[in-house]
N, C-alpha and C positions, 0 to 999 in steps of 0.2 A: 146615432147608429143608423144605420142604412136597411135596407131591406135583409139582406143577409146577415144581422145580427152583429157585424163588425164597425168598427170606429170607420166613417167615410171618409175618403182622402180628402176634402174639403176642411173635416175636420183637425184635421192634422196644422195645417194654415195657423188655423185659432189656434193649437197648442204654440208653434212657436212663434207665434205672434205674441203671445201671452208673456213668453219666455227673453224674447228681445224686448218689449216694453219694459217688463222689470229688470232686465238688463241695463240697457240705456236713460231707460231715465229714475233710478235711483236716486233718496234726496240729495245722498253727499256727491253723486257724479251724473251728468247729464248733456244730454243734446238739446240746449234750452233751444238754439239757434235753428234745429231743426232737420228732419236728414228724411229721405222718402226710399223705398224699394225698389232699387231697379231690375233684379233677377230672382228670382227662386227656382232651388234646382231641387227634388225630391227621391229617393230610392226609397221602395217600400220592402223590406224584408222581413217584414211575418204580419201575420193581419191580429190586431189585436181587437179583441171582441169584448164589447159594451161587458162596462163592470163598474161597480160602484168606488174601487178605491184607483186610486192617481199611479199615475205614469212617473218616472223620472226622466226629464230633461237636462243634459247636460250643453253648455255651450261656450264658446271660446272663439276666439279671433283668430284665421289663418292667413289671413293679407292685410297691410294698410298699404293705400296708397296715396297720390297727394290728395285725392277728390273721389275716392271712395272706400270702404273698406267690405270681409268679409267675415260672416259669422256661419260658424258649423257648428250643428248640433247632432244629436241622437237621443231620440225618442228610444226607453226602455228601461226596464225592470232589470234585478241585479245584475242578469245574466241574459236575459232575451232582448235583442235593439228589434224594433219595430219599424224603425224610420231613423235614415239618414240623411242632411240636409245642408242645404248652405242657402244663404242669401247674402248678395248684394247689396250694399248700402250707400246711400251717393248723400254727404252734407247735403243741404239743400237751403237757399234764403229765398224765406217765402215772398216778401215784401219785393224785392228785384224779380223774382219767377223763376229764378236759374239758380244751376247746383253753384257750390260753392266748394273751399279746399278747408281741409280738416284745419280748427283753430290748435293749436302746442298743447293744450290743456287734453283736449278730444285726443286726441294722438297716442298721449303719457297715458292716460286712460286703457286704452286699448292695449297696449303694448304690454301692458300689467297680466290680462287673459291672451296673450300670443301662445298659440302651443305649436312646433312646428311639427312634431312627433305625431299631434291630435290629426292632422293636414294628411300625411300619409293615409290615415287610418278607414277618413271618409273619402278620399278618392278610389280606396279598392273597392 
């Protein structure tokens, strides 16, 4: 919480950071190989103020492409969104230093959470 009693936009990062980690690397499906952030794009639409119980995160895939993909979320309670987002995702091999192209398994994956419908929703 920030000075004014509200969740800081910093902390927003951490929630879906939180939320792509357990996304992504789940036991039964994962990016063992590796993948790094190359954008985050944020709209904040209501300020939510320090509170003891949790936010709901939704999130889903609105692009793949050969060497990178995209994930949109929305921070928010039943009926209130707080935050809408996307980030950028680029394979990535650590061991060469350079991004890499989605492996067929990473792809099928993804393809499972595509929403194109979701896609309109966070661009308005």
């Amino acid at each position: 919480m920030d000075a004014y009693g509200h969740v800081n936009n910093v902390v927003f990062l951490r929630y879906l950071e939180e939320a792509r980690v357990n996304f992504l690397f789940r036991p039964d499906k994962n990016f063992k190989q590796g993948s790094v952030v190359a954008r985050h794009e944020i709209d904040y639409k209501r300020q939510l103020v320090h509170r003891h119980t949790p936010v709901d995160i939704e999130l889903w895939v609105t692009e793949i492409r050969a060497a990178s993909f995209t994930l949109a979320y929305e921070v928010k309670d039943d009926d209130q969104i707080y935050v809408r987002a996307s980030t950028v995702i680029v394979p990535f091999d650590f061991e060469a230093g350079r991004p890499r192209r989605l492996t067929e398994g990473e792809r099928e994956f993804l393809q499972e959470y595509m929403d194109d419908d979701k896609e309109e929703a966070v661009a308005a």
